[in-house]
KOLNU-303105 format. One line per 3 residues: number of its first residue (from 1); their letters; for each residue x, y, z of N, C-alpha, C. Coordinates in Angstrom, 3 decimals, decimal comma, padded with zeros to 6 digits. Example, Ala and Ser with C-alpha at 12.3 -4.5 7.8 and 13.67 -1.06 7.14 Angstrom:
% residues 2
1 = AS = 013,190 -005,690 007,800 012,300 -004,500 007,800 013,200 -003,300 007,800 ~ 012,850 -002,250 007,080 013,670 -001,060 007,140 012,900 000,030 007,870
***
This chain:
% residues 196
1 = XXX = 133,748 -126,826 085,733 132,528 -126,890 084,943 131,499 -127,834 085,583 ~ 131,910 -129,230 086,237 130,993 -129,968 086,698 130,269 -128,901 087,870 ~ 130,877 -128,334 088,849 129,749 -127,576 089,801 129,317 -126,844 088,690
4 = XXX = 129,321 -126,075 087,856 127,997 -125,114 087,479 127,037 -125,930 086,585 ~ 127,603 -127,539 086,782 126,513 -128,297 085,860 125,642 -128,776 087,135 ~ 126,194 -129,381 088,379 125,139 -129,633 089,692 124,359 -128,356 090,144
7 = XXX = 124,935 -127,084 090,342 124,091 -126,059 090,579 123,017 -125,715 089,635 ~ 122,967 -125,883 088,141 121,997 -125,246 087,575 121,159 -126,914 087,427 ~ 121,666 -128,188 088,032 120,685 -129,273 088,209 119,865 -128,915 089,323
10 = XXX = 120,179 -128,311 090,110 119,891 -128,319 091,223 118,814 -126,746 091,251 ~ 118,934 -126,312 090,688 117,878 -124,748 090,621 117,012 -125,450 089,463 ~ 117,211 -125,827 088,685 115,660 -126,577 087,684 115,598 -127,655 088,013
13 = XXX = 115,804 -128,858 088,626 115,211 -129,384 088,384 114,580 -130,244 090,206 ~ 115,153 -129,089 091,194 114,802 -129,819 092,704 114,333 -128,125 093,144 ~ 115,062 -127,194 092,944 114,495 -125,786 094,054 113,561 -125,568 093,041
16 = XXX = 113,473 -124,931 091,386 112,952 -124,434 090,633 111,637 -125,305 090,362 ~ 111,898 -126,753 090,252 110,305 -127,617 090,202 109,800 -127,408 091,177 ~ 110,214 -127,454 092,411 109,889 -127,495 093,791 108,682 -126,616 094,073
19 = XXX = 109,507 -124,893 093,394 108,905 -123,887 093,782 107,432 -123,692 092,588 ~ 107,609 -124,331 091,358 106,912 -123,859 090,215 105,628 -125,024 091,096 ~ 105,957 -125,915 091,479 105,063 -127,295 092,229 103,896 -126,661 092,987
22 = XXX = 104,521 -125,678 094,127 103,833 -125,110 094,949 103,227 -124,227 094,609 ~ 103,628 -123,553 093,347 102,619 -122,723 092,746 101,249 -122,898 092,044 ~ 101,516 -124,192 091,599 100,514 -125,459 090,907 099,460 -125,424 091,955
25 = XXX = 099,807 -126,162 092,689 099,117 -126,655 093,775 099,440 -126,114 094,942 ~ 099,868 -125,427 095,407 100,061 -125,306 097,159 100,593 -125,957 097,421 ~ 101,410 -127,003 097,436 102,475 -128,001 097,953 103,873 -128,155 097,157
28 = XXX = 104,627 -128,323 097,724 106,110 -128,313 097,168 106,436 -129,513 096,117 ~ 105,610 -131,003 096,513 105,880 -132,130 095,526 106,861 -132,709 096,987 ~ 107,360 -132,488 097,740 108,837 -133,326 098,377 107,917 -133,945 099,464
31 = XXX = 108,215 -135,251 099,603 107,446 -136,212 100,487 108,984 -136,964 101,088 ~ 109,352 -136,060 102,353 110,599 -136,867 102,643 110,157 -138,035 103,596 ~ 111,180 -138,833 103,327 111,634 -140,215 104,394 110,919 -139,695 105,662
34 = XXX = 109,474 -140,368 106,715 109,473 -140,821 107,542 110,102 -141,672 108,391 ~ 110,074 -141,633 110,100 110,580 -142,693 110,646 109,822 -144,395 110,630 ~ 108,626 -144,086 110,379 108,100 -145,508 109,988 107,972 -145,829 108,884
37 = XXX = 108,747 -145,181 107,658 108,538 -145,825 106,498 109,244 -146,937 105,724 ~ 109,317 -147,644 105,202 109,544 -149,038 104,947 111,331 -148,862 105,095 ~ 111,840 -150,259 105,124 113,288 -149,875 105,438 113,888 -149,673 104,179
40 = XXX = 113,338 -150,572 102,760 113,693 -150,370 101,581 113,890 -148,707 101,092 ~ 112,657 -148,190 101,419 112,329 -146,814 101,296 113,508 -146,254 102,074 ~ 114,221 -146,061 103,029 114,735 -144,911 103,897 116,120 -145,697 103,566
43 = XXX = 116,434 -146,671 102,816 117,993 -146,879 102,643 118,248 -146,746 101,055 ~ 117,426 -146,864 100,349 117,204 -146,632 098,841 117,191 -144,926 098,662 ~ 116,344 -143,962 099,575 116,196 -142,727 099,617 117,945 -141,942 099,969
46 = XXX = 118,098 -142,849 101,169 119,920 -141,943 101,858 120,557 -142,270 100,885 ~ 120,767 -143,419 100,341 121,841 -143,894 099,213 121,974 -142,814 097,717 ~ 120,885 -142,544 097,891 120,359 -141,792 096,684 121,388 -140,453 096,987
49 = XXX = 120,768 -139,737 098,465 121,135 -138,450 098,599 122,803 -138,772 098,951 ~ 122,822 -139,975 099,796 124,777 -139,267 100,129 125,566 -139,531 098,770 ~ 125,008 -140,390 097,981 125,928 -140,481 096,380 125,671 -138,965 096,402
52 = XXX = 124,851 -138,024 095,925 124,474 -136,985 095,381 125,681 -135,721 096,258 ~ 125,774 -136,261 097,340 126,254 -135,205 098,501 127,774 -135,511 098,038 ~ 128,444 -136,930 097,748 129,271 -137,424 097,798 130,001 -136,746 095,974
55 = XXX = 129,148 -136,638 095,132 129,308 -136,146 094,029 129,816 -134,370 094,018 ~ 128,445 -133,879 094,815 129,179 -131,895 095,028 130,456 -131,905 095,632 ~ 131,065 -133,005 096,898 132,277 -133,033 097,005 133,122 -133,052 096,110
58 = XXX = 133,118 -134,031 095,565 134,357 -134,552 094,569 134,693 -132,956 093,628 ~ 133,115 -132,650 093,275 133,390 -131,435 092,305 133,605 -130,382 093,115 ~ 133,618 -130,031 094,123 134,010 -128,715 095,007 135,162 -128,941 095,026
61 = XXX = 136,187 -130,111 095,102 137,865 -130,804 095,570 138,108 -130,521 094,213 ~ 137,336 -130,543 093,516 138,105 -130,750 091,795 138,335 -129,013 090,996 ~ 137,443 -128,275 091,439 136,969 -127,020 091,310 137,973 -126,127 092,420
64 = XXX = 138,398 -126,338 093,338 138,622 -125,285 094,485 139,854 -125,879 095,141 ~ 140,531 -127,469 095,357 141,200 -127,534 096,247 142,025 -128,055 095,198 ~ 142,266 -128,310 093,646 143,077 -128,807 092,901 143,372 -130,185 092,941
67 = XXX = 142,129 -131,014 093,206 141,900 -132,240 093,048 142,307 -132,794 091,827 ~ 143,013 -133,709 091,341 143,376 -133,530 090,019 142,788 -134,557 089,404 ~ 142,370 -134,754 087,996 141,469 -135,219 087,554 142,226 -135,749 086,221
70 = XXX = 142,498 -137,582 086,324 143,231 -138,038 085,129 141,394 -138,840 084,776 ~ 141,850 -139,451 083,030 142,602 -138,995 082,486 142,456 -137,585 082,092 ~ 142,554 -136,682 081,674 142,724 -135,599 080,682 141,859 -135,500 079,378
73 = XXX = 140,471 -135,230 079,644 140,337 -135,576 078,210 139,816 -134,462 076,788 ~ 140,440 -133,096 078,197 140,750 -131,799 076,994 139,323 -131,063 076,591 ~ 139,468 -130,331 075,813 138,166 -129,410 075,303 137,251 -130,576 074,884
76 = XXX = 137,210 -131,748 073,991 136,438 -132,211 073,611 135,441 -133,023 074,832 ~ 136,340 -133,646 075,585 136,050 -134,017 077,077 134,936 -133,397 077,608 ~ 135,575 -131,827 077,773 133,993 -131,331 078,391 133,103 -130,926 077,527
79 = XXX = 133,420 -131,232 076,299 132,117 -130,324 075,509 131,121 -131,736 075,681 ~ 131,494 -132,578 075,582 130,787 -134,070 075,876 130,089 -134,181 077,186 ~ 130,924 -133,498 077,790 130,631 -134,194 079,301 129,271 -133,172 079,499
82 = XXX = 129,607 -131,167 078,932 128,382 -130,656 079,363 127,428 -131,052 078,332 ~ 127,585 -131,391 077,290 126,538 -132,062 076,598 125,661 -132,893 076,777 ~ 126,157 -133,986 078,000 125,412 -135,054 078,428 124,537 -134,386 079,514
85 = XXX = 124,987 -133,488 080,348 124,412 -133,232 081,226 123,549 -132,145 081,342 ~ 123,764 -131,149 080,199 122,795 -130,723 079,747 121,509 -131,384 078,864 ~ 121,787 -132,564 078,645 120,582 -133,243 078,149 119,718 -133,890 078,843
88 = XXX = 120,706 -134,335 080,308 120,145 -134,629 081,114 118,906 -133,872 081,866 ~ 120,194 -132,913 082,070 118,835 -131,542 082,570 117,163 -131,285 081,912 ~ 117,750 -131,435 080,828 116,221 -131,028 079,898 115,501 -132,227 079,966
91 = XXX = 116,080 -133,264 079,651 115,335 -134,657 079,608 114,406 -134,852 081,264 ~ 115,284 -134,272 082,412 114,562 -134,304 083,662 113,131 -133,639 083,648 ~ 113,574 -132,286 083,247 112,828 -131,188 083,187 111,429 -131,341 082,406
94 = XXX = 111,639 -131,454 081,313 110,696 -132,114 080,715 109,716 -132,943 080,935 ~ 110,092 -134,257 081,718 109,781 -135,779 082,493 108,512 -134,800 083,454 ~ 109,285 -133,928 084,403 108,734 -133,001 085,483 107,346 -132,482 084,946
97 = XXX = 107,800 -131,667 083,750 106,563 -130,694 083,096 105,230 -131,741 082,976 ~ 105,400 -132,890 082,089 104,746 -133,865 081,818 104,033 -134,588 082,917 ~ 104,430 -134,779 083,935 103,679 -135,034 085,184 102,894 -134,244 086,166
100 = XXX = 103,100 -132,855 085,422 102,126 -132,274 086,092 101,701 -131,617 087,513 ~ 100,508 -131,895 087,952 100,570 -131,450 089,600 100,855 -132,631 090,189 ~ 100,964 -134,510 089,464 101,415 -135,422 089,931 102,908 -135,278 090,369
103 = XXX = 103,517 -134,376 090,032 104,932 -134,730 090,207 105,582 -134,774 091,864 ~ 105,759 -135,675 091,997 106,550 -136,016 093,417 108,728 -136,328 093,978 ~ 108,701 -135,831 094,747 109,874 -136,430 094,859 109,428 -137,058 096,368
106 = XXX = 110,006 -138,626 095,982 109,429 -139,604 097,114 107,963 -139,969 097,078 ~ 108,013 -141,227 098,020 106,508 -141,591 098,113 106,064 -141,561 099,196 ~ 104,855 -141,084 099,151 104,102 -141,134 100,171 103,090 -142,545 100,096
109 = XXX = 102,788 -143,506 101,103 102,218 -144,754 100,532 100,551 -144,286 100,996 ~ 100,453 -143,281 101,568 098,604 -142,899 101,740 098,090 -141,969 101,009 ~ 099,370 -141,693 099,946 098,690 -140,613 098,877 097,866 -141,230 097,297
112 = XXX = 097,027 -140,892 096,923 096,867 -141,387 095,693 096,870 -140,229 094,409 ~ 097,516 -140,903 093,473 098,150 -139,693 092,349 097,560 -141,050 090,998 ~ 097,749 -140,016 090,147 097,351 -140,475 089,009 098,442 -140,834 087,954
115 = XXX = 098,136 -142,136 087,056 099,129 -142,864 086,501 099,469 -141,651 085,657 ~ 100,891 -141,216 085,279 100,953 -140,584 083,734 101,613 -141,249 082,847 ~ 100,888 -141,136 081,478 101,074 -142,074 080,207 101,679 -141,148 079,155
118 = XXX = 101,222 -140,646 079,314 101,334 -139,584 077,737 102,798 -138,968 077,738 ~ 102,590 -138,097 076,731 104,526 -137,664 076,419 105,516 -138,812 076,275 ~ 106,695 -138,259 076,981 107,827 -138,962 076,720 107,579 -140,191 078,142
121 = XXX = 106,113 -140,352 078,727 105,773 -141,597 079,711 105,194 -142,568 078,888 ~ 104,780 -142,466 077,533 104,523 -143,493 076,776 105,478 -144,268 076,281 ~ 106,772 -143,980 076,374 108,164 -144,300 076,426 108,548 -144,827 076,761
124 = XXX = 108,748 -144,407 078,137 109,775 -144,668 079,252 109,185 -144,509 080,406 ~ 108,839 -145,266 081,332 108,403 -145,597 083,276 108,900 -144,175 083,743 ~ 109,868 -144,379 083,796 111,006 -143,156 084,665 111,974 -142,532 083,946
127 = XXX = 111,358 -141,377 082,893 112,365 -140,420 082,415 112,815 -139,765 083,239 ~ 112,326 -139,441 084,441 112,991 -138,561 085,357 114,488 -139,067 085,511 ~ 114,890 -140,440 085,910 115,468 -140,696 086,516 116,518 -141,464 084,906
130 = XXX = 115,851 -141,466 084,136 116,659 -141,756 082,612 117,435 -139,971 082,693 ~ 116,749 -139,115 082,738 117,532 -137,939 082,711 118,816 -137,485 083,788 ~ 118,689 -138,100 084,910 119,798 -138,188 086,115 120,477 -139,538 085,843
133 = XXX = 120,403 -140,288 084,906 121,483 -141,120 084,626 122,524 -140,603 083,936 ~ 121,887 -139,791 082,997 122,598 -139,136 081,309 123,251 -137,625 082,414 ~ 123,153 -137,583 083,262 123,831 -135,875 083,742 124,252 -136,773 084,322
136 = XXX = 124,334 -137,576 085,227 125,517 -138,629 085,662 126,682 -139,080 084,806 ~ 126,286 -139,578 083,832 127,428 -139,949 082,982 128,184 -138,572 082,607 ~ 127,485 -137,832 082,308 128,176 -136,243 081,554 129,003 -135,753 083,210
139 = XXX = 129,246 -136,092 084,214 129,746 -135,465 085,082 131,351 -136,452 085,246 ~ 130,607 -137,728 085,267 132,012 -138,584 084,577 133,102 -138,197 083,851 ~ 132,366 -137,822 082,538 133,250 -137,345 081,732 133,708 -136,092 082,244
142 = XXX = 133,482 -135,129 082,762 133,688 -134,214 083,464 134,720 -134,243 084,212 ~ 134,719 -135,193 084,766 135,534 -135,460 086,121 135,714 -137,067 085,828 ~ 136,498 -137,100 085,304 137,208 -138,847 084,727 137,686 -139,435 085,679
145 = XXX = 137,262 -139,954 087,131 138,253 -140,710 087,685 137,672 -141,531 088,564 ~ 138,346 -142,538 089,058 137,883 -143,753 089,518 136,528 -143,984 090,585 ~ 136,801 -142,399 091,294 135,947 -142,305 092,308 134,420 -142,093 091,406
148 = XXX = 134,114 -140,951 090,676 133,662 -140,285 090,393 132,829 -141,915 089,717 ~ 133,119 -142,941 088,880 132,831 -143,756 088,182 132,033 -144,507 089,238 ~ 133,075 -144,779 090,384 132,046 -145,782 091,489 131,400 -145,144 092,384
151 = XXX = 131,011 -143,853 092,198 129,930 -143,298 092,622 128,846 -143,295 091,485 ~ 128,642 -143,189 090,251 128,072 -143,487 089,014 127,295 -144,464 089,838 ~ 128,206 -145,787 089,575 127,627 -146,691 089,847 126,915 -147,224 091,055
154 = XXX = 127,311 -146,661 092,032 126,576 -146,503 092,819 125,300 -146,283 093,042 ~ 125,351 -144,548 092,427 124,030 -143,873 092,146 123,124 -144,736 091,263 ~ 123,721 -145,159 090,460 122,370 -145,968 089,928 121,953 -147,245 090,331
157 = XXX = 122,981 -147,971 090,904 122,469 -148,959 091,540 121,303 -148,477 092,702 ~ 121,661 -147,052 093,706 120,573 -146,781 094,365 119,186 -146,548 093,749 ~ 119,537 -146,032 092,228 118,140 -145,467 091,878 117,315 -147,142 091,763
160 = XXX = 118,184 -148,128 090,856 117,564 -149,074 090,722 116,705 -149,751 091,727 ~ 117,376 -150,035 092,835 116,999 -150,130 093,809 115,568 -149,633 094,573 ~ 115,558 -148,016 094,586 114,408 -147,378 094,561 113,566 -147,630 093,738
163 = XXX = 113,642 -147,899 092,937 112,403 -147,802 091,723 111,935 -149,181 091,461 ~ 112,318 -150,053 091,794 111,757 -151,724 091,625 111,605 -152,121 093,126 ~ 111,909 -151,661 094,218 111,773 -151,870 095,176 110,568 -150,913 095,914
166 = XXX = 110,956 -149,566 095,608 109,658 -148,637 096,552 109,154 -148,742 095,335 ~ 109,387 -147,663 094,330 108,296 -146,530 093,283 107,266 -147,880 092,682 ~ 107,966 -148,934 092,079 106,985 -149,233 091,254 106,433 -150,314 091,786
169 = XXX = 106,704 -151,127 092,855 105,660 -151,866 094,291 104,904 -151,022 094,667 ~ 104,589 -149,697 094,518 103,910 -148,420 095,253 102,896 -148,399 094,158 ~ 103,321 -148,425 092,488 102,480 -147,717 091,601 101,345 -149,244 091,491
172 = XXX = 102,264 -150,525 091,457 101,182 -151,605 091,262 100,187 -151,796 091,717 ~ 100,809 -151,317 093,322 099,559 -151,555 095,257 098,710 -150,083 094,315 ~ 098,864 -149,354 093,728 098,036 -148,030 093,864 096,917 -148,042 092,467
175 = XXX = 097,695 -148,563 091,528 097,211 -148,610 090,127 096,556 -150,140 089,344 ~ 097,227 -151,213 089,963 096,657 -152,760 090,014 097,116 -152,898 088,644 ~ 096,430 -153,749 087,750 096,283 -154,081 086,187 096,669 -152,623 085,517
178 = XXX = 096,058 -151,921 085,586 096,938 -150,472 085,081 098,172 -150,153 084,481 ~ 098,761 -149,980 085,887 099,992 -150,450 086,152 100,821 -151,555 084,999 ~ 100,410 -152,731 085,892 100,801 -153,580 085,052 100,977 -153,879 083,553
181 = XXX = 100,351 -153,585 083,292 099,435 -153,134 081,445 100,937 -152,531 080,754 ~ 100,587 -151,056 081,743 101,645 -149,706 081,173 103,176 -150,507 081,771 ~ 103,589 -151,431 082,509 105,097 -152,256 082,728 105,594 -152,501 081,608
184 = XXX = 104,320 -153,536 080,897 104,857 -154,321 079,843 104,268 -153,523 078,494 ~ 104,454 -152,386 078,711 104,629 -152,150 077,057 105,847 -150,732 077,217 ~ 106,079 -150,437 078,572 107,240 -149,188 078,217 107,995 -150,166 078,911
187 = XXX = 109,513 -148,956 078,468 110,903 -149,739 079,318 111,021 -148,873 080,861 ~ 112,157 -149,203 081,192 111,943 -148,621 083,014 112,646 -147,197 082,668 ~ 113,977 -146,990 081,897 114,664 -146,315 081,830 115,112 -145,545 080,431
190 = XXX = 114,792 -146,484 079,620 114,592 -146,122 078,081 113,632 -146,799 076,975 ~ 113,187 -146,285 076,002 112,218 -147,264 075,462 112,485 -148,370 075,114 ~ 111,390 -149,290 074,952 111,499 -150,969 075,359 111,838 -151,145 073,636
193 = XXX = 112,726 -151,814 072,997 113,034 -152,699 071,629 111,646 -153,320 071,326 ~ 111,348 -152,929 070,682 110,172 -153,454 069,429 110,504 -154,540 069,254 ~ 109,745 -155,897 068,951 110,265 -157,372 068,702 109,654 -157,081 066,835
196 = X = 110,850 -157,905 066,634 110,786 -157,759 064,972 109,337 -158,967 064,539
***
C-alpha cells in the first residue's frame, strides 16, 4: 500500500503540478540545484531527494522482495497510515492550488515571485511541506520500522533545514518587512497558538 501511496504523491503533487504549472504559465515551476548555488541550498536540496529516493526503496523491498515489516499493526494500521497520507496529499495539493502561477519547487535567488497570504497561507508559512510531513508520518505507519522512522526523521530534519536556511533567508532578502510581518503572525509548519 505504501508504493501506491508514493506513486499517486508523486503524479499530483510533483508530475501532475508540474504539468498543470506549465500550462499556467509556460514553465514547469522546477528550479533545480545549480553548480554555483549556495552550499546550504545543494545539501539541504540532495538530503531532501536521497531521503525521498531512500523511502521508494524501503517500499519497493517491502512491496516486492518481502521485506518484513514489524511491528504488525493490522487493518487498522493501514487504514491510519493511508489516512495520513492521503491527507497529506490533499493538504499538499491544495498549498499548490493556492500559490498559484507562484508555485515553485526550489529557489531560484534572481527570480522575484510574489508573497502568498491568503488561504490556508494565512495559517501556515509552508503548508506544502506541513502536507509532506503528515504523508510522511502515514508511510511510517505503513511501514513501522526502525529504518523507515530514521528516515522520517531525517526527512524533516532536511526540510527544516531547507526552509530556515534557503526558503525563508530567500523570502526576507526578497520581501524585507513583509516578510517579516507575515513570520510573526503565522507558524512555519502549523498554525501559530493564539496567546490567551
Amino acid at each position: 500500500m505504501s508504493l501506491i501511496m508514493i506513486t499517486l504523491f508523486i503524479i499530483v503533487a510533483i508530475v501532475g503540478r508540474s504539468l498543470w504549472q506549465n500550462q499556467l504559465t509556460g514553465d514547469s515551476g522546477m528550479r533545480p540545484v545549480k553548480r554555483n548555488s549556495p552550499l546550504m541550498m545543494i545539501f539541504s536540496s540532495a538530503l531532501i531527494i536521497l531521503v525521498f529516493i531512500a523511502v521508494i526503496i524501503i517500499s519497493l523491498l517491502t512491496t516486492f522482495a518481502g521485506f518484513e515489516v514489524y511491528p504488525k499493526l493490522g487493518i487498522y494500521g493501514n487504514s491510519l497510515g493511508i489516512l495520513f497520507c492521503l491527507v497529506g496529499i490533499l493538504l499538499t495539493s491544495l498549498s499548490q492550488i493556492q500559490m498559484g502561477t507562484e508555485w515553485r519547487i526550489g529557489v531560484d535567488e534572481n527570480e522575484k515571485t510574489k508573497l502568498i497570504t491568503h488561504g490556508v497561507y494565512s495559517k501556515i508559512r509552508n503548508p506544502i511541506y506541513t502536507g509532506v510531513i503528515i504523508f510522511g508520518l502515514g508511510l511510517v505507519v505503513l511501514i513501522p520500522n526502525i529504518i523507515m522512522i530514521m528516515l522520517a526523521l531525517l526527512g524533516y530534519a532536511a526540510i527544516e533545514l531547507h526552509v530556515r536556511k534557503v526558503e525563508e533567508p530567500h523570502l526576507e532578502k526578497l520581501h524585507g518587512q513583509l516578510f517579516t510581518n507575515y513570520k510573526n503572525s503565522t507558524g512555519r509548519y502549523f498554525p501559530r497558538r493564539k496567546k490567551p
